[in-house]
C-alpha positions as CSV (number, residue, x, y, z in Angstrom):
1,X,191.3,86.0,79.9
2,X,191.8,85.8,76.2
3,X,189.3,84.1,73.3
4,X,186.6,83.8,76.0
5,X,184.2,81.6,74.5
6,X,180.7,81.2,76.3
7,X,177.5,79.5,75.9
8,X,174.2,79.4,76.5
9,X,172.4,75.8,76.3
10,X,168.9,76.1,77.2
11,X,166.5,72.8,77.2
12,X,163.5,73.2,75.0
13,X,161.2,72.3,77.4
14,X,158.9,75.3,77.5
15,X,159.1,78.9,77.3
16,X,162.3,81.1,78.1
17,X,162.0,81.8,81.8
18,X,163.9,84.9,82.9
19,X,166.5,83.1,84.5
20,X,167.6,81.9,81.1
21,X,167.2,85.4,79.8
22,X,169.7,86.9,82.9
23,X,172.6,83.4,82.1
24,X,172.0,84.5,78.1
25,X,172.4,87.9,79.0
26,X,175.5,87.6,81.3
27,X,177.5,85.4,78.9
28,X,176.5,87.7,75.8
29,X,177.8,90.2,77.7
30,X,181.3,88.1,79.2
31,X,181.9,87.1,75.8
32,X,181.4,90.5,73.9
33,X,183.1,92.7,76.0
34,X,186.5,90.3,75.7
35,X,186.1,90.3,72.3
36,X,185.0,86.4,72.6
37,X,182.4,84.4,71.0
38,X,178.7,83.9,72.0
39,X,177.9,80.4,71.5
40,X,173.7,79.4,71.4
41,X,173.4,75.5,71.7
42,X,170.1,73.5,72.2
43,X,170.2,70.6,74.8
44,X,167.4,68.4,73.6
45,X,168.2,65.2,74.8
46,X,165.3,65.1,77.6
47,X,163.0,63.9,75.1
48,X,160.2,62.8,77.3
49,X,160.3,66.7,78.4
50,X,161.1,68.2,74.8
51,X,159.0,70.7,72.7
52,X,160.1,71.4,69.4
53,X,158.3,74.5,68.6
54,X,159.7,76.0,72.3
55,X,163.2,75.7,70.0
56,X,161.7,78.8,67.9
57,X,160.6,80.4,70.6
58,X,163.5,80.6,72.6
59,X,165.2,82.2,69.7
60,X,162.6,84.7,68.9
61,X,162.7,85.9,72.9
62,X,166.9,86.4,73.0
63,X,166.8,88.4,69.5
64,X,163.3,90.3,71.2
65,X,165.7,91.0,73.8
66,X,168.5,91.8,71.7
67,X,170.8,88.9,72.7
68,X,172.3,87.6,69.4
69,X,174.7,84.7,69.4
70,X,178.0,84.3,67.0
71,X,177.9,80.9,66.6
72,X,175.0,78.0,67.1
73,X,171.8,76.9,66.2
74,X,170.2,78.9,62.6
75,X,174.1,79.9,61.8
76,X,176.9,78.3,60.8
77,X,180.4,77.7,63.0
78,X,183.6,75.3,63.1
79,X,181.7,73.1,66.1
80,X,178.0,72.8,64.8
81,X,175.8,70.9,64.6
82,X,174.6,73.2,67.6
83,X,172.2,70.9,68.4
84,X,172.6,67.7,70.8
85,X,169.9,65.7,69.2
86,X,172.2,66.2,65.9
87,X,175.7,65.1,67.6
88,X,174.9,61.5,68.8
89,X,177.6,59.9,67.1
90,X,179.9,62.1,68.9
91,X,178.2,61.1,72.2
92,X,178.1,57.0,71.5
93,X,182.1,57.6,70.1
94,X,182.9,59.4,73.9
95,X,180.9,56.9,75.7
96,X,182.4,54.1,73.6
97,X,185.9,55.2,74.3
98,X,184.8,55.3,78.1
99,X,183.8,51.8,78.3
100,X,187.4,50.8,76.3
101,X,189.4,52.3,79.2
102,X,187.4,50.6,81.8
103,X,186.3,54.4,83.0
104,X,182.7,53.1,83.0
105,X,181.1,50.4,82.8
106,X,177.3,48.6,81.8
107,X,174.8,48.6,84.6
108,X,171.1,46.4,84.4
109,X,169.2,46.8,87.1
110,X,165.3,47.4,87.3
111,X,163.9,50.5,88.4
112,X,162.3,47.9,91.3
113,X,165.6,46.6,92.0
114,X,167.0,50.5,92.3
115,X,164.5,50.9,94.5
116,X,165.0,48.5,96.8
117,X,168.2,49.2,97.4
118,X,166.7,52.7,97.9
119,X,164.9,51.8,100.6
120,X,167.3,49.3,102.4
121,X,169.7,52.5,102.3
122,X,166.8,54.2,104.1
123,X,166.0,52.0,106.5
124,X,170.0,51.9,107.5
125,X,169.3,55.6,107.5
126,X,172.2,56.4,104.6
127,X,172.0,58.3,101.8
128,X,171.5,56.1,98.6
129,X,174.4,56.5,96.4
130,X,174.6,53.9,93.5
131,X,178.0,52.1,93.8
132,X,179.4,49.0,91.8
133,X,180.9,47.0,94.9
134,X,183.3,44.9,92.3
135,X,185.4,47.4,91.2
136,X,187.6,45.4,89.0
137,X,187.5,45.9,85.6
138,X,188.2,42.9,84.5
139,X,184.9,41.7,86.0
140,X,182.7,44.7,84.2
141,X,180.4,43.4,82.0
142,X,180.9,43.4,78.3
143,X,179.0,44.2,74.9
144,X,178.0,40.9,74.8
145,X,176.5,41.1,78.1
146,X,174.6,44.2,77.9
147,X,173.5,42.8,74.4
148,X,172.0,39.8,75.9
149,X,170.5,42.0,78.9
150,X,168.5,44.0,76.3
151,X,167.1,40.4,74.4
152,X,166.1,39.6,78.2
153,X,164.1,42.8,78.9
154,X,165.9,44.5,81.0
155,X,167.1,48.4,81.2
156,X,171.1,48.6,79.9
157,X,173.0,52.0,81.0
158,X,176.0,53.5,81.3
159,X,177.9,54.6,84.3
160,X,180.9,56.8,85.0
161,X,183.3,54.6,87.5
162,X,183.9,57.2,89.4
163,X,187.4,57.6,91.2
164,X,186.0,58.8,94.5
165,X,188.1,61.2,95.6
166,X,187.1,64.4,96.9
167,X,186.0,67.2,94.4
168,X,186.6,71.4,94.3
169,X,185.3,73.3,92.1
170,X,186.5,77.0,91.7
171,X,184.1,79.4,91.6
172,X,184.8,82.9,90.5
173,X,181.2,83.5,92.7
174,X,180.9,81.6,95.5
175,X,184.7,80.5,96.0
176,X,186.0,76.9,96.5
177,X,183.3,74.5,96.6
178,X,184.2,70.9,97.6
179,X,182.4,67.5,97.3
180,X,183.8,65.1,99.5
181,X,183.9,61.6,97.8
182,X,181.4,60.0,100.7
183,X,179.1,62.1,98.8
184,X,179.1,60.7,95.6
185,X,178.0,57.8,93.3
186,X,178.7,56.2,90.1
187,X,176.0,58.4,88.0
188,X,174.7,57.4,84.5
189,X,175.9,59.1,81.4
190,X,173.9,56.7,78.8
191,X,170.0,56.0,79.5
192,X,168.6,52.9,78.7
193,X,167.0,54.5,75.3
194,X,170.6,55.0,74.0
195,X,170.6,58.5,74.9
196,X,173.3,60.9,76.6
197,X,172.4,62.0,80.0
198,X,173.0,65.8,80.4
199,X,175.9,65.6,82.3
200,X,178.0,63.9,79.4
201,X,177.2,65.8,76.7
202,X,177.3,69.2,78.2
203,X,180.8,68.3,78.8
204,X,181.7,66.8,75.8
205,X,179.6,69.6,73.5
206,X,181.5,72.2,75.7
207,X,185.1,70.6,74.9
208,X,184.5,70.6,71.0
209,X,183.1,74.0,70.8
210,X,185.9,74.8,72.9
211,X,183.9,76.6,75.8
212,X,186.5,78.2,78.7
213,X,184.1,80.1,80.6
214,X,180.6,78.6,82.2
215,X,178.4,80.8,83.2
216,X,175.0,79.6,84.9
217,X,172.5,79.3,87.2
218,X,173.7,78.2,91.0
219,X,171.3,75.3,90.7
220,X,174.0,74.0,88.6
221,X,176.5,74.4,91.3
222,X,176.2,71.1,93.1
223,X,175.9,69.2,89.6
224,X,179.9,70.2,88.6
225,X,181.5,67.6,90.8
226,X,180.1,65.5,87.9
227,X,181.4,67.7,84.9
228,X,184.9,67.8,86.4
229,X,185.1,64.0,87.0
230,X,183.8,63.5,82.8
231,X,186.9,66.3,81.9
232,X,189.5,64.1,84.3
233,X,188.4,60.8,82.5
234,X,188.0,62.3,79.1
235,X,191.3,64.7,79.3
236,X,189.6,67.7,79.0
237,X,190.9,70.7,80.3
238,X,189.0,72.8,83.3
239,X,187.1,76.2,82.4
240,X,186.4,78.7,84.8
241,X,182.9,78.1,86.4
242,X,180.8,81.5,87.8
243,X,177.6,80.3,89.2
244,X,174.9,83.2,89.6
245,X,172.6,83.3,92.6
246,X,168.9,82.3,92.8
247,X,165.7,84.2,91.7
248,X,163.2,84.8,94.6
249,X,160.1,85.9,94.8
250,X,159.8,88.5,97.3
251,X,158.4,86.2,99.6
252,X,161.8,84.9,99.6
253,X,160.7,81.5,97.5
254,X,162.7,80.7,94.6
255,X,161.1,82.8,91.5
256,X,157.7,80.0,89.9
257,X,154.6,80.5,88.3
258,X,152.7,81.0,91.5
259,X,154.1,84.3,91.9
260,X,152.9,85.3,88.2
261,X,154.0,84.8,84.7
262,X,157.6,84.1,84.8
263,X,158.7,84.2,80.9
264,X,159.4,86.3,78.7
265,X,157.3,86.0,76.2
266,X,154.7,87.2,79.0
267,X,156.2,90.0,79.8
268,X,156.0,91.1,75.9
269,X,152.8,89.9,75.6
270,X,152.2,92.5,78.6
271,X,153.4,95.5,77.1
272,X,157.2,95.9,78.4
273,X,159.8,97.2,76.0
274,X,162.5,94.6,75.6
275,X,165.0,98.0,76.5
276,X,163.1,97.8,79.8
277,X,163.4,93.7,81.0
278,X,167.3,93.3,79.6
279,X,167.9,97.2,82.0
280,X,165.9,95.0,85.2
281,X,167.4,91.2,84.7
282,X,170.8,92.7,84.1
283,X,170.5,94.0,88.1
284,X,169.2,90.5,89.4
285,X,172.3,89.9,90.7
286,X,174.4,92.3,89.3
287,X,175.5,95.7,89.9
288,X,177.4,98.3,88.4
289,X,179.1,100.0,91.2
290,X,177.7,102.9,91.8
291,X,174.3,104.1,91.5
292,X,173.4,103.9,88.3
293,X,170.0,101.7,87.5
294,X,169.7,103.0,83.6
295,X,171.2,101.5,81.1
296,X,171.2,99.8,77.6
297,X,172.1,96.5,76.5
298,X,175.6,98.1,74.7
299,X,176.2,100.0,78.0
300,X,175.9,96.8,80.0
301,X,178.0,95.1,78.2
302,X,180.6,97.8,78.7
303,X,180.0,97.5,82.4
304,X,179.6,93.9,82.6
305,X,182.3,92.5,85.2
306,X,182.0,88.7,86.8
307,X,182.9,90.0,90.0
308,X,180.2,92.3,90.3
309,X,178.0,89.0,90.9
310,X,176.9,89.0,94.5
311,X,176.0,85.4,96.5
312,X,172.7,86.6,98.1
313,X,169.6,85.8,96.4
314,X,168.1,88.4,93.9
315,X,164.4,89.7,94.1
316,X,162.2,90.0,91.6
317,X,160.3,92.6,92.3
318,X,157.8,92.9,89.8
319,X,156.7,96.6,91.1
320,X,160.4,98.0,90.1
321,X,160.4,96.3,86.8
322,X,156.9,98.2,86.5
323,X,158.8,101.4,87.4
324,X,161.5,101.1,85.3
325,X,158.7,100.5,82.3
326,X,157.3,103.7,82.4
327,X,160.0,105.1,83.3
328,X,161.3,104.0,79.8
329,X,157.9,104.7,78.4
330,X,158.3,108.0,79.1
331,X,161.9,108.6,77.8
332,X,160.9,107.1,74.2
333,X,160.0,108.8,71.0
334,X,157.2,108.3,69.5
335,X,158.5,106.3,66.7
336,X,160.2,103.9,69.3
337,X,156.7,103.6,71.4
338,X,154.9,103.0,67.7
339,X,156.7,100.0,67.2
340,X,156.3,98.5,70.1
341,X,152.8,98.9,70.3
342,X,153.0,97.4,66.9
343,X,154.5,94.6,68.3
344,X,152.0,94.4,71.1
345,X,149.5,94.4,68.9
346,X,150.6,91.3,67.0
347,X,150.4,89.0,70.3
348,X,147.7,90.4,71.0
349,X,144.0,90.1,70.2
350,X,142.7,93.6,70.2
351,X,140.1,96.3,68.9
352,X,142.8,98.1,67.9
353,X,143.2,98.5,63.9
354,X,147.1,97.5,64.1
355,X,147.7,98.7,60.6
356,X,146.7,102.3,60.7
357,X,149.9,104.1,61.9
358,X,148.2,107.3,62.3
359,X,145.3,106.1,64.9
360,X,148.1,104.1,66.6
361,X,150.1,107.3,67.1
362,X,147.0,109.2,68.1
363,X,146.0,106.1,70.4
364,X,149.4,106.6,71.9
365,X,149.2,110.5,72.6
366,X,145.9,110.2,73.6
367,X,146.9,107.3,76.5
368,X,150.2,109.6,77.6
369,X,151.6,107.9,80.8
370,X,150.6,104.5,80.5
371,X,152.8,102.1,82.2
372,X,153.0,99.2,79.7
373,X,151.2,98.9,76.3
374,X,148.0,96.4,78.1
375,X,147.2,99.5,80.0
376,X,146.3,101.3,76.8
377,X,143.9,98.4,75.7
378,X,142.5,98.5,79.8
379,X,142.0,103.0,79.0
380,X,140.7,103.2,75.3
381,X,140.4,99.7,73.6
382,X,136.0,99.7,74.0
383,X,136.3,102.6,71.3
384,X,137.7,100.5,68.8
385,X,134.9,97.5,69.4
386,X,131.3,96.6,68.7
387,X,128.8,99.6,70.6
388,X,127.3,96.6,71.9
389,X,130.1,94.0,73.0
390,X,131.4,96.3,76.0
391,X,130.0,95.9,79.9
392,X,128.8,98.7,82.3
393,X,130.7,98.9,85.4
394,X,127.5,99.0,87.8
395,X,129.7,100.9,90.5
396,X,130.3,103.8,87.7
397,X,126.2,103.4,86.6
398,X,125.2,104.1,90.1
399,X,127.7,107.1,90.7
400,X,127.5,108.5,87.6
401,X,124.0,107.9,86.0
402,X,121.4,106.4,88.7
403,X,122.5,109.0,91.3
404,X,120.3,111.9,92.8
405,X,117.2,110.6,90.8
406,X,118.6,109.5,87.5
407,X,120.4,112.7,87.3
408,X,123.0,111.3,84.8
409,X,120.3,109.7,82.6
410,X,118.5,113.0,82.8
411,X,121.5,114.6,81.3
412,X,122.1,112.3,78.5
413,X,118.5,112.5,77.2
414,X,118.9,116.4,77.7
415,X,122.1,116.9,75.4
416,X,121.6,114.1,72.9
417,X,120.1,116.0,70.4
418,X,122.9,119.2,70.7
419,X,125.9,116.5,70.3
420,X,123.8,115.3,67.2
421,X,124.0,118.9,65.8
422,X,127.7,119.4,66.3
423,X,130.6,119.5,64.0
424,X,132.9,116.3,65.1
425,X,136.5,117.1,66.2
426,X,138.1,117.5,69.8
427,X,138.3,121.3,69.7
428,X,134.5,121.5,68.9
429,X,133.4,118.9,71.3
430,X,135.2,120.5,74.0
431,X,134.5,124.0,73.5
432,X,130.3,122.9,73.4
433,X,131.5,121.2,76.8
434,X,132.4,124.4,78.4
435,X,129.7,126.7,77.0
436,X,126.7,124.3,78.1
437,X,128.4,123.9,81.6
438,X,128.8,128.0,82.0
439,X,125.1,128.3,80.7
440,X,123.4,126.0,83.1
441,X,126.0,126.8,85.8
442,X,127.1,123.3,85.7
443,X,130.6,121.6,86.5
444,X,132.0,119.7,83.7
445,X,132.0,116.7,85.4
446,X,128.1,116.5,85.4
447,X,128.8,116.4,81.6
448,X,131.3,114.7,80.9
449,X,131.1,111.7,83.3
450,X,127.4,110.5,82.0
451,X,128.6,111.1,78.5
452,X,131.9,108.8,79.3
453,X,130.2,106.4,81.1
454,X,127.3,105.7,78.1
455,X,130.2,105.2,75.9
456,X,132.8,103.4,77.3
457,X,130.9,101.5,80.1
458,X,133.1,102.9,82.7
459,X,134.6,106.5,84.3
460,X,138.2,106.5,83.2
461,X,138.8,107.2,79.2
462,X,141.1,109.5,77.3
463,X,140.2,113.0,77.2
464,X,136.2,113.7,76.0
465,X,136.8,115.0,72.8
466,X,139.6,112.5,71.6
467,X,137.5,110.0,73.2
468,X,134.6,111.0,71.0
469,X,136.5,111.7,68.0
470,X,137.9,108.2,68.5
471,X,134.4,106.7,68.0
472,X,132.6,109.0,66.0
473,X,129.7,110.8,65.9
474,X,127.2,107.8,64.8
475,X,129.1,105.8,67.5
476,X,128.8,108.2,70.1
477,X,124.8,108.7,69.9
478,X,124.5,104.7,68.9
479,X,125.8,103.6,72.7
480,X,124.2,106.9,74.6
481,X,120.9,105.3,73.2
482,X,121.9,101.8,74.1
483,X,122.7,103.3,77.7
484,X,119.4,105.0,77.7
485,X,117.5,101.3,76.8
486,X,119.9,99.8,79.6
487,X,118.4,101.8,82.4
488,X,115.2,100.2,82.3
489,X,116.8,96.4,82.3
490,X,118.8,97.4,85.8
């Protein structure tokens, strides 16, 4: 297919989930590997629902992810304005046109008169589907009418007369889908606030801007009946449709904040490398073809292929993303691993002194292996706060210190003074470690563990000596002595 031109047209009603990421993702990719154009459009007209600063935010999570559009919202392009909120003349001047060519019509009832007829559908144990019996359209109602229907108070929308006949929609996913005309109603494309329901202008934003390929989420699916009936009355001509399968948990529930954070912006505010989620949401769903698992966002798009899109459901399986992480963690330079621990750092409230390159790299050397960067603050971050503001994990206390009589306590009183004497770097730290051990016959875990524990408040820190070096020698003796007051409190 030639001049492919996709879209993605989130709603800025919260935070990018990562199903938004995967359809921005896939038609970045669709579009650039044909040589097409990337369209980024914002469907605001849920207003009830809408959050304006969720507009930024969206954007600042596809360019963290490396998705960048060619035409839309914050750039210029032949269709703009790129958002919907911005385009209702065009919308009033479609709808307008509708209601000249008797293809829909003005509706006024109450949501208490909708509901009753709800309910009498109900209790005759149909499906409620919202038909105009007199189908004439002579007898439709006119401007006039649904002016004076406002002055009276009550609710004035649109509908589509629908032709009711019996839908397909081609699917380059899940095939031939067809909604048989029993199953459908006359649906509103104006609200009573004036407003554009979804449904009409997605269709009429994705004729001007000249969209031919319609990428989304499967929830979608059963919506298109609707988008087709809106391109017969309006003339518009049909673009391929590939619906992409559901997000589960792996409980086999469709993928919600139950199950964890869901967003992106969580996921960087975790610690993942953006590398790292666009490598894991390109394979919910997808696959290459082979066994390949690694890849970048330039080699995806070179491998990107519609029909590589499977029907079942894909799993979000939060251990694999994990995996992949320090996997990729592992595979980075240090200069790559410095910036995005820079970037961690500025979502994040930490100890850490974020504009000290040099600590950060030695930070970063010093916490080799972590899985994603919140592990590092979890390791080392109590050696860049207060001596007072950290906890002692009582489980390490009692192993560590209170054991066998104190014995930990013992040994912090016994080598206080010697660390006081010493000359503060790793190497020297260390090498006093080993020499006290071999001359009191000692393993160096009955040093190093009560030393640890005093100064971090727990048994797991970077090496000793980085650890120490870290805080300093002033440091170091300033929380042994506040363990040593502790003991008599517990």
């Amino acid at each position: 297919m030639k001049n492919i031109r996709t879209r993605f047209a989130p709603s800025p009603t919260g935070s990018l989930h990562v199903g938004g990421a995967r359809t921005a993702l896939f038609n970045y990719a669709l579009a650039k590997q044909a040589g097409g154009t990337f369209i980024l459009r914002i469907e605001d007209t849920d207003r009830a629902r809408h959050q304006e600063d969720a507009v930024a935010k969206i954007i600042e999570d596809l360019r963290w992810l490396g998705i960048e559009w060619d035409e839309g919202i914050e750039k210029s392009g032949p269709a703009g304005p790129y958002r919907q909120s911005e385009r209702l003349n065009v919308y009033q001047e479609r709808i307008q046109t509708l209601l000249d060519e008797h293809k829909a019509y003005y509706a006024f009832e109450s949501a208490d008169e909708l509901d009753a007829q709800r309910k009498e559908a109900e209790k005759n144990k149909q499906n409620f589907l919202y038909r105009r019996e007199n189908r004439d359209p002579s007898d439709f109602p006119s401007h006039e009418d649904a002016d004076q229907a406002r002055r009276n108070g009550k609710p004035v929308v649109v509908r589509l007369l629908n032709p009711l006949h019996d839908v397909t929609i081609t699917d380059e996913i899940f095939g031939d889908v067809t909604i048989p005309a029993d199953q459908q109603d006359d649906f509103i494309i104006q609200k009573a606030d004036g407003w554009p329901t979804y449904h009409l202008a997605n269709v009429v934003d994705d004729a001007a801007m000249g969209v031919n390929f319609i990428l989304r989420g499967q929830e979608f699916l059963g919506q298109s009946w609707r988008h087709k009936l809106l391109r017969e009355a309006f003339g518009y001509d049909e673009p391929k449709y590939a619906h992409l399968p559901l997000i589960m948990d792996m409980q086999g529930r469709k993928l919600s904040k139950r199950d964890g954070d869901v967003e992106v912006d969580s996921f960087r505010r975790a610690g993942y490398l953006p590398e790292t989620m666009v490598n894991f949401i390109a394979l919910l769903g997808w696959n290459p073809g082979d066994d390949r698992e690694t890849f970048s966002l330039s080699q995806f798009v070179e491998l990107f292929d519609v029909s590589r899109v499977g029907k079942s459901n894909a799993k979000f399986d939060r251990a694999k993303l994990l995996a992949f992480n320090t996997a990729a963690v592992a595979a980075a330079s240090e200069d790559r691993l410095l910036a995005g621990f820079r970037d961690f750092l500025a979502r994040n409230e930490t100890p850490f002194p974020a504009n000290d390159d040099e600590t950060l790299r030695r930070v970063l050397r010093a916490c080799a292996g972590f899985r994603i960067y919140a592990d590092i603050v979890d390791k080392c971050g109590v050696l860049f706060g207060p001596d007072d503001a950290f906890d002692y994990d009582e489980k390490a206390v009692q192993k560590v210190l209170a054991k066998n009589n104190s014995e930990g306590y013992a040994m912090l009183e016994a080598i206080k003074p010697e660390l006081a004497n010493l000359d503060w770097t790793a190497e020297a730290i260390e090498t006093w470690m080993h020499t006290y051990c071999e001359k009191h016959e000692l393993g160096m875990g009955k040093i190093a563990q009560p030393i640890r524990v005093a100064v971090t408040g727990k048994a797991v820190s970077p090496g000793l000596g980085e650890t120490l070096t870290f805080l300093g020698k002033e440091k170091t003796l300033a929380r042994i002595d506040r363990c040593l007051v502790l003991r008599s409190s517990r």
